[in-house]
C-alpha positions as CSV (number, residue, x, y, z in Angstrom):
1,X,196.9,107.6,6.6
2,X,196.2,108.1,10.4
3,X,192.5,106.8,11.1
4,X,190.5,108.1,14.0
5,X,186.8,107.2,14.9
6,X,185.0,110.5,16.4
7,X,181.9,110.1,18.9
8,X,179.3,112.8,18.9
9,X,180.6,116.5,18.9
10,X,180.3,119.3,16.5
11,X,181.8,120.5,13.3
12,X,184.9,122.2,14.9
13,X,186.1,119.4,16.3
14,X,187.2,117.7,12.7
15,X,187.9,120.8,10.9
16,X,191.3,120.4,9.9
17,X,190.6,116.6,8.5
18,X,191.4,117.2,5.7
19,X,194.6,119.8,6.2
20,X,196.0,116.9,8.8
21,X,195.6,114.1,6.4
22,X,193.1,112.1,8.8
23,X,190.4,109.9,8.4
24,X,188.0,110.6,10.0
25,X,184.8,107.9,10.9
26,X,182.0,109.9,12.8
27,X,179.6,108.1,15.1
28,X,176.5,110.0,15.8
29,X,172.8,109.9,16.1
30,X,170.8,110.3,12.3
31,X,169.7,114.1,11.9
32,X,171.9,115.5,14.8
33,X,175.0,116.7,13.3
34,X,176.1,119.4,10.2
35,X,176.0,118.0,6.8
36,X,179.2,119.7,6.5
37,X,180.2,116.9,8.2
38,X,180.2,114.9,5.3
39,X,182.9,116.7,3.1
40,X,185.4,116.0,6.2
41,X,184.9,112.4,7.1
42,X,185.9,109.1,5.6
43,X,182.3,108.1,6.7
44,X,179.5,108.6,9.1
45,X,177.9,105.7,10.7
46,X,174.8,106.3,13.5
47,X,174.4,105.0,16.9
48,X,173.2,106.0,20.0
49,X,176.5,108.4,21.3
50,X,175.8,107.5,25.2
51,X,175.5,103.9,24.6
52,X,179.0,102.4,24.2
53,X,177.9,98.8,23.4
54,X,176.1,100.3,20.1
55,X,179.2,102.3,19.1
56,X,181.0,98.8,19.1
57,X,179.0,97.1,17.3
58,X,179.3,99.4,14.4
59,X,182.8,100.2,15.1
60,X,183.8,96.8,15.6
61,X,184.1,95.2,12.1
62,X,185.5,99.0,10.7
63,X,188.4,97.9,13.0
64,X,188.9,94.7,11.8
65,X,189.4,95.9,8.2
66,X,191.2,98.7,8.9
67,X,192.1,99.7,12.8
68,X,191.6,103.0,14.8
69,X,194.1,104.7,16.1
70,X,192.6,106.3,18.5
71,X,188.8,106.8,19.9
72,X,188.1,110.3,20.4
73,X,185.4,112.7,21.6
74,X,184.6,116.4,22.7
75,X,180.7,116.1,24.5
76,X,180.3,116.3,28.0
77,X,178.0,112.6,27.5
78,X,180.6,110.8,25.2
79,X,183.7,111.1,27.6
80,X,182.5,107.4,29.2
81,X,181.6,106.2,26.3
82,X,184.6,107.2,24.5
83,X,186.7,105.5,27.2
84,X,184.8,102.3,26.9
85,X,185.1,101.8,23.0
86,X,188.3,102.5,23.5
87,X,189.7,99.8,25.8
88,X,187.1,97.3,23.9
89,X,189.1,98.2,20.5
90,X,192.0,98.3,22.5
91,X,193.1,101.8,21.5
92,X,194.9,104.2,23.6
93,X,192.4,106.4,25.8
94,X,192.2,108.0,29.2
95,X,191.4,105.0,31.2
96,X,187.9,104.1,31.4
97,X,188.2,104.4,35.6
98,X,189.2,107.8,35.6
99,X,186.7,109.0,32.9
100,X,183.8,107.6,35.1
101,X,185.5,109.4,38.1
102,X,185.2,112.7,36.1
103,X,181.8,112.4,35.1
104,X,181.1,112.1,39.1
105,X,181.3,114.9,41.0
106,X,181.3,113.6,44.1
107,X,184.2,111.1,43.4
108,X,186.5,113.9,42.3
109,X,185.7,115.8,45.6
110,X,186.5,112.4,47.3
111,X,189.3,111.6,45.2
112,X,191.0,114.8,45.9
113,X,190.5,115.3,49.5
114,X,192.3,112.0,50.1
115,X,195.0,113.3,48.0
116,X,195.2,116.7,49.8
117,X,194.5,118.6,46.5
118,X,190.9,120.0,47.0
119,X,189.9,121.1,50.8
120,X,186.5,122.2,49.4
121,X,184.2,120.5,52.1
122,X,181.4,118.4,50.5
123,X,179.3,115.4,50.7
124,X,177.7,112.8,48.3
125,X,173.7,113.1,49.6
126,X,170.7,110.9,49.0
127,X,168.0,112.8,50.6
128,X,166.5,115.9,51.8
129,X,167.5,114.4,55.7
130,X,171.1,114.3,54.1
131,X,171.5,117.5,52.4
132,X,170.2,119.4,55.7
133,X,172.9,117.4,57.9
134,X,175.0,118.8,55.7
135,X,174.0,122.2,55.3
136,X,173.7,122.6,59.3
137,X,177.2,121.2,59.4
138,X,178.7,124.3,57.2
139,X,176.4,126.7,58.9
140,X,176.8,128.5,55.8
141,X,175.6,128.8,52.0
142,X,175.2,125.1,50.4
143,X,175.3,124.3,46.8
144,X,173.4,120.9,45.7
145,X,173.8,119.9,42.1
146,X,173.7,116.7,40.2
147,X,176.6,114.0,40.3
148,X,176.9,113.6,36.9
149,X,175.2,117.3,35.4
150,X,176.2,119.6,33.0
151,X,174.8,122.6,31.3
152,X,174.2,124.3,35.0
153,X,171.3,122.9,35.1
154,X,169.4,121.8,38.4
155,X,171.6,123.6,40.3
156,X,170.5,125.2,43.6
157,X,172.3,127.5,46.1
158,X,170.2,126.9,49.7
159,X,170.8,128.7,52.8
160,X,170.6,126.8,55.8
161,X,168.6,123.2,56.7
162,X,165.3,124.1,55.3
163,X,166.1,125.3,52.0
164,X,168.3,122.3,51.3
165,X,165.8,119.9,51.7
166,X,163.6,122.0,50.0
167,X,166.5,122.0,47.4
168,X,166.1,118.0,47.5
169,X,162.7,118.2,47.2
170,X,163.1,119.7,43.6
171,X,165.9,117.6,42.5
172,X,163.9,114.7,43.2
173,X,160.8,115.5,41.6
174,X,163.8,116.0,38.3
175,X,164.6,112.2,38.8
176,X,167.6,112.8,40.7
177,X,168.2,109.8,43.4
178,X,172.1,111.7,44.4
179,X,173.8,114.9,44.3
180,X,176.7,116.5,45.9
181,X,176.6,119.0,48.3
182,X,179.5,121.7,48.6
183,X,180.1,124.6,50.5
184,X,179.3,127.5,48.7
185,X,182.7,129.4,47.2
186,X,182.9,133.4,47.1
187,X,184.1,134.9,44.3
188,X,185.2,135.0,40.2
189,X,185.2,132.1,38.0
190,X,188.2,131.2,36.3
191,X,188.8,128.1,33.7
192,X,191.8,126.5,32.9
193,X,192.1,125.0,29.3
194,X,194.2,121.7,28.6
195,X,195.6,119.4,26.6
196,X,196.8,115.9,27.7
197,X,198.5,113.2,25.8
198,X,200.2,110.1,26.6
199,X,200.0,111.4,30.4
200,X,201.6,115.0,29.4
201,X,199.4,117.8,30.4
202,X,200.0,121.0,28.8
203,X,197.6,123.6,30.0
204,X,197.1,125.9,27.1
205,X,194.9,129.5,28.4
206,X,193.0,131.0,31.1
207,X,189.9,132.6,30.7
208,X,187.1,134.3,33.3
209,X,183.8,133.7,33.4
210,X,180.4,135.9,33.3
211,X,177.1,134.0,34.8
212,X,173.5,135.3,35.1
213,X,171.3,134.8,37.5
214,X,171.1,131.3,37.4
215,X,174.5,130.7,37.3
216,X,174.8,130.3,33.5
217,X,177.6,131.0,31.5
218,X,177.1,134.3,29.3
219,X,180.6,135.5,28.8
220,X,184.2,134.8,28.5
221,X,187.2,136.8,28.7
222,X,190.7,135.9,28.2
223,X,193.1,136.6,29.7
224,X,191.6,136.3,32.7
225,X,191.0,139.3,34.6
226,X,190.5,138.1,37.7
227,X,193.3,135.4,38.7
228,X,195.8,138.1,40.3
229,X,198.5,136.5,41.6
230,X,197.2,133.2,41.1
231,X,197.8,132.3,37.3
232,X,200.8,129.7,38.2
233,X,199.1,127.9,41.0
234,X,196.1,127.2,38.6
235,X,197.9,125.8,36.1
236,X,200.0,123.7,38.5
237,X,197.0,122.8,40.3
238,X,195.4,121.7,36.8
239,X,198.2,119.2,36.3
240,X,197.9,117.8,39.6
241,X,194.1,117.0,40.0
242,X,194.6,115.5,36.0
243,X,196.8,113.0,37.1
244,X,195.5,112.2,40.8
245,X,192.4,111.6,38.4
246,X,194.0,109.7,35.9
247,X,193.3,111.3,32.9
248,X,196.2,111.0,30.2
249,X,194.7,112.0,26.7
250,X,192.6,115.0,25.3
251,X,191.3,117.9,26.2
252,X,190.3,118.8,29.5
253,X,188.2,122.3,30.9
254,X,188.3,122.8,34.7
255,X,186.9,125.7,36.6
256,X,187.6,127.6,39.5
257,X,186.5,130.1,42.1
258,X,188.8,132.6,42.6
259,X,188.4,132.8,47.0
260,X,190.0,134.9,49.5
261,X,192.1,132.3,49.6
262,X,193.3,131.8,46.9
263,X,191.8,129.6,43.6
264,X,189.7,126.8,44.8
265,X,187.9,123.5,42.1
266,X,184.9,124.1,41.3
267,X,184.7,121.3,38.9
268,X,186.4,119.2,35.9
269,X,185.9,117.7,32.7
270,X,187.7,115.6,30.5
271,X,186.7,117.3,27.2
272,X,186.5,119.9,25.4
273,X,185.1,124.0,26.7
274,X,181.9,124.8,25.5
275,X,180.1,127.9,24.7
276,X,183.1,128.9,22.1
277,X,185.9,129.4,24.8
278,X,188.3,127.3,22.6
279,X,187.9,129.8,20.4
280,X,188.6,132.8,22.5
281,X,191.6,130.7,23.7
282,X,192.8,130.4,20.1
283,X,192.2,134.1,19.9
284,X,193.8,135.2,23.0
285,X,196.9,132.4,23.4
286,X,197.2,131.3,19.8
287,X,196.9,127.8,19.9
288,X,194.0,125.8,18.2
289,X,192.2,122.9,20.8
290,X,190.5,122.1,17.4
291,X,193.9,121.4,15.3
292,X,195.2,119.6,18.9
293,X,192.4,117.6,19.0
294,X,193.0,115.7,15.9
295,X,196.6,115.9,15.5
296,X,198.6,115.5,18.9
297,X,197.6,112.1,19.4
298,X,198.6,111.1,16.0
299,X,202.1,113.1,16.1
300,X,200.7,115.6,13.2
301,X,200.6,118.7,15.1
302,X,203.8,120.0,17.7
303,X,202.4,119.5,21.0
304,X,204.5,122.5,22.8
305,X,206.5,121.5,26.0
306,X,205.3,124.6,27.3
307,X,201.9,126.8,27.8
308,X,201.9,129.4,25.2
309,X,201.9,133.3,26.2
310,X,199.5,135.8,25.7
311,X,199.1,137.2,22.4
312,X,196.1,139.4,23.0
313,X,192.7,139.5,24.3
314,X,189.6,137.7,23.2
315,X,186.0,137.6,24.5
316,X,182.3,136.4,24.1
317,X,178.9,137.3,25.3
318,X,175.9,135.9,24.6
319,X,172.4,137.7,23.5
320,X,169.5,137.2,25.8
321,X,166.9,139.1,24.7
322,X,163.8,139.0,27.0
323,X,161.9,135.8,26.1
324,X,158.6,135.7,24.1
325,X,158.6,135.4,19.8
326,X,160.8,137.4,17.8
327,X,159.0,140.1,16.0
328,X,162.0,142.1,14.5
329,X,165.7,142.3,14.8
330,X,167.2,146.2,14.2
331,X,170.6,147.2,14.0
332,X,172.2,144.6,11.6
333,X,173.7,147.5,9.4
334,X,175.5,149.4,11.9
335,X,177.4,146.3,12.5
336,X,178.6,146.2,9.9
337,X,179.9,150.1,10.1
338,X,181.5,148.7,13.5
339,X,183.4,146.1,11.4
340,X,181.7,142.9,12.3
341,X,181.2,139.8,10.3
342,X,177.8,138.5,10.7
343,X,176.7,134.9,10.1
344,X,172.9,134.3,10.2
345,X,171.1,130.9,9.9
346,X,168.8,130.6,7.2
347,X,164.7,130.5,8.5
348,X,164.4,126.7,9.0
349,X,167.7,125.6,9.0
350,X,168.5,123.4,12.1
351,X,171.3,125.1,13.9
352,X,173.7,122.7,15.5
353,X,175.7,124.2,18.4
354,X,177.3,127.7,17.2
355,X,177.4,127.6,13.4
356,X,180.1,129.9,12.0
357,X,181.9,130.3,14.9
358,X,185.3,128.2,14.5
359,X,184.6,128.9,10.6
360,X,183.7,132.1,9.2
361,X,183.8,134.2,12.0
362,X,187.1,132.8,13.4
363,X,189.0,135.2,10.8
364,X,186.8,138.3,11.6
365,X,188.3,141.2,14.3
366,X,184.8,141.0,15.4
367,X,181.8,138.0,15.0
368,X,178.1,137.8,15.5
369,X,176.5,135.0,15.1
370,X,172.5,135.3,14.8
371,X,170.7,132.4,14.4
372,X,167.2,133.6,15.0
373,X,164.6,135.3,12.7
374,X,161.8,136.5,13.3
375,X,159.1,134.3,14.5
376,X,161.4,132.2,16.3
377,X,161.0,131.9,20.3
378,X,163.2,133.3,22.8
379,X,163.8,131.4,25.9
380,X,165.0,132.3,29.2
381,X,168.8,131.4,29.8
382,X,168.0,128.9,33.0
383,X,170.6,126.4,31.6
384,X,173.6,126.0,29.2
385,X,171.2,124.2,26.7
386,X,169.2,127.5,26.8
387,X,172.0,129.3,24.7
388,X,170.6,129.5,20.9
389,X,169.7,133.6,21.0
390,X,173.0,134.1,19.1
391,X,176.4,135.5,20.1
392,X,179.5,138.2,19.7
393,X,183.4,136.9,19.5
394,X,185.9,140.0,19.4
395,X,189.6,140.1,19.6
396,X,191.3,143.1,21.0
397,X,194.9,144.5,21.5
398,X,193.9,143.2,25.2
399,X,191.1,141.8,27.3
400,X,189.4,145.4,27.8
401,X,189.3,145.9,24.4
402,X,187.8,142.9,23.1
403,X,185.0,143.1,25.9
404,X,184.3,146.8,24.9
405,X,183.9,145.6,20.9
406,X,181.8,142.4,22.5
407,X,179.5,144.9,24.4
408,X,179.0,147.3,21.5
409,X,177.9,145.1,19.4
410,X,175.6,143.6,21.8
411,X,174.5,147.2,21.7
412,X,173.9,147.4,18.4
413,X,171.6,144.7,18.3
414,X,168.3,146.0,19.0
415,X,165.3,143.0,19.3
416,X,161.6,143.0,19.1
417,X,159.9,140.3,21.2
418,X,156.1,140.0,21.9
């Protein structure tokens, strides 16, 4: 029986174990993961999932007795990690070089510039004296963000000298020492989703993406709506910036901004989507990132030689009630008349990621997912990591029809907040 060791993640990630025939050892930190876990792994052992030196040591002599065939992981802060308990167990993995490259935003930029595969002007800065250079240079709209930063957060869009190094001044006060500055891009987000083994990239679905106000993710769409003309070149693009990177194995998300131009990077990562879009991939393309995940490296699961075609549409949108404490939440009936499957969180129950959502919901025409009751707080979406208010999954003949279902039952939903 095939034997994988899993760092960090969520449920989703293992949750055809069993079906596959895998076993399944899960590193992660004590009272941070489902104990659903439980029933689909051979074990779990805890360590700190950022420090790859701890992952060996409790790896290591599991190895001995019985060896890993591969090292895998889905969270953005595992992918380095990952890479390095990898090559110390000496297990094929997407090079530990090229994962460090892709957790740095600036040597991606640099990296592809020299390879004549990203013209997006930017600049690795290291203070409020660089960032303005910069910002003077493009005489236009700036973005600063963090090197290595996920979740959107500390992200600013300045205007001009001043309000870059007023930009700085923020990021430093975070604890930032570095960020990247890039011209600001005009226009609709777009992802490409992939799947890379042995150095063979299949990209598997496009999707678009909604962002609030602070340039957070809040809804999904697939197919994409916005690509035009452009689907081919962002799937041929994908391939190319995968392997001037280096990456060979696993699954990969990238992003871009649809331009006047034509579709320009906005960034990569060498893992899995977040916010549910595998599963509006699954919905929208038909193929599973989860069932991939575990069984193309192993040879357990067909790994197409080609990018499947649509099948239908699929989207998500997230709830963002005003913030303050919940005092009520109406309208839970009339989903149901709409057809909607509804998986709440019990009051007090620890709600890892999106509970239900690759589970229970996965088979339902429409999903909510509500994970709030009432007295729980309601935060303002300023970052990825501020999505926990709950969400709606539809599928739909096509794209326009699963956003219509998404948006009516975000509708339905009516909440109370003092």
């Amino acid at each position: 029986m095939p034997r994988v060791a899993v760092i960090g993640g969520r449920l989703h990630a293992v949750k055809y174990a069993r079906e596959l025939d895998v076993d399944v050892v899960l590193v992660h930190e004590e009272g941070r993961y489902e104990p659903e876990f439980a029933a689909l792994c051979e074990r779990i052992v805890h360590a700190p999932t950022t420090d790859s030196a701890a992952i060996v040591e409790v790896l290591a002599p599991l190895h001995r007795a019985r060896p890993f065939d591969r090292v895998l992981c889905t969270t953005d802060l595992g992918t380095v990690p990952a890479a390095e308990v990898a090559e110390a167990l000496g297990v094929p993995h997407t090079p530990v070089r090229a994962a460090r490259t892709v957790k740095n935003k600036a040597a991606v930029r640099r990296l592809l510039a020299e390879q004549g595969i990203d013209p997006v002007r930017a600049r690795l800065v290291r203070g409020g004296r660089d960032a303005a250079e910069f910002a003077s240079l493009l005489a236009g709209r700036v973005v600063l963000k963090p090197v290595d930063g996920s979740g959107s957060a500390d992200v600013h869009i300045v205007d001009g000298a001043a309000e870059a190094e007023l930009a700085w001044k923020a990021m430093a006060a975070a604890g930032y020492r570095e960020a990247v500055a890039e011209e600001y891009l005009t226009g609709p987000l777009a992802t490409v989703e992939a799947f890379s083994v042995d150095g063979r990239h299949l990209t598997l679905g496009l999707t678009d993406e909604t962002i609030n106000d602070h340039l957070v993710e809040v809804g999904i769409t697939a197919p994409p709506r916005v690509v035009g003309p452009h689907e081919a070149a962002m799937r041929e693009l994908t391939v190319r910036l995968l392997d001037a990177i280096g990456v060979t194995d696993g699954p990969s998300h990238t992003e871009y901004v649809i331009t006047e131009a034509g579709p320009r990077l906005m960034e990569t990562h060498n893992r899995m989507a977040g916010l549910g879009i595998p599963e509006v991939v699954r919905r929208a393309y038909g193929i599973d990132v989860n069932r991939l995940f575990l069984g193309a490296p192993l040879g357990l699961t067909e790994f197409p030689a080609r990018p499947p075609t649509v099948r239908g549409g699929a989207a998500l949108r997230v709830f963002a009630p005003p913030p303050g404490v919940v005092t009520a939440i109406e309208g839970l009936d009339e989903l149901a008349r709409l057809g909607a499957a509804v998986r709440r969180v019990p009051p007090g129950t620890p709600a890892f990621g999106f509970p239900g959502l690759f589970e229970e919901l996965a088979e339902a025409e429409i999903g909510v997912l509500l994970p709030l009751d009432v007295g729980d707080p309601v935060v303002e979406i300023r970052t990825g990591w501020d999505i926990r208010m709950g969400l709606v999954v539809a599928s739909g003949a096509d794209a326009a029809q699963a956003v219509r279902r998404c948006e009516q039952a975000l509708d339905t939903v009516r909440w109370h907040v003092s």
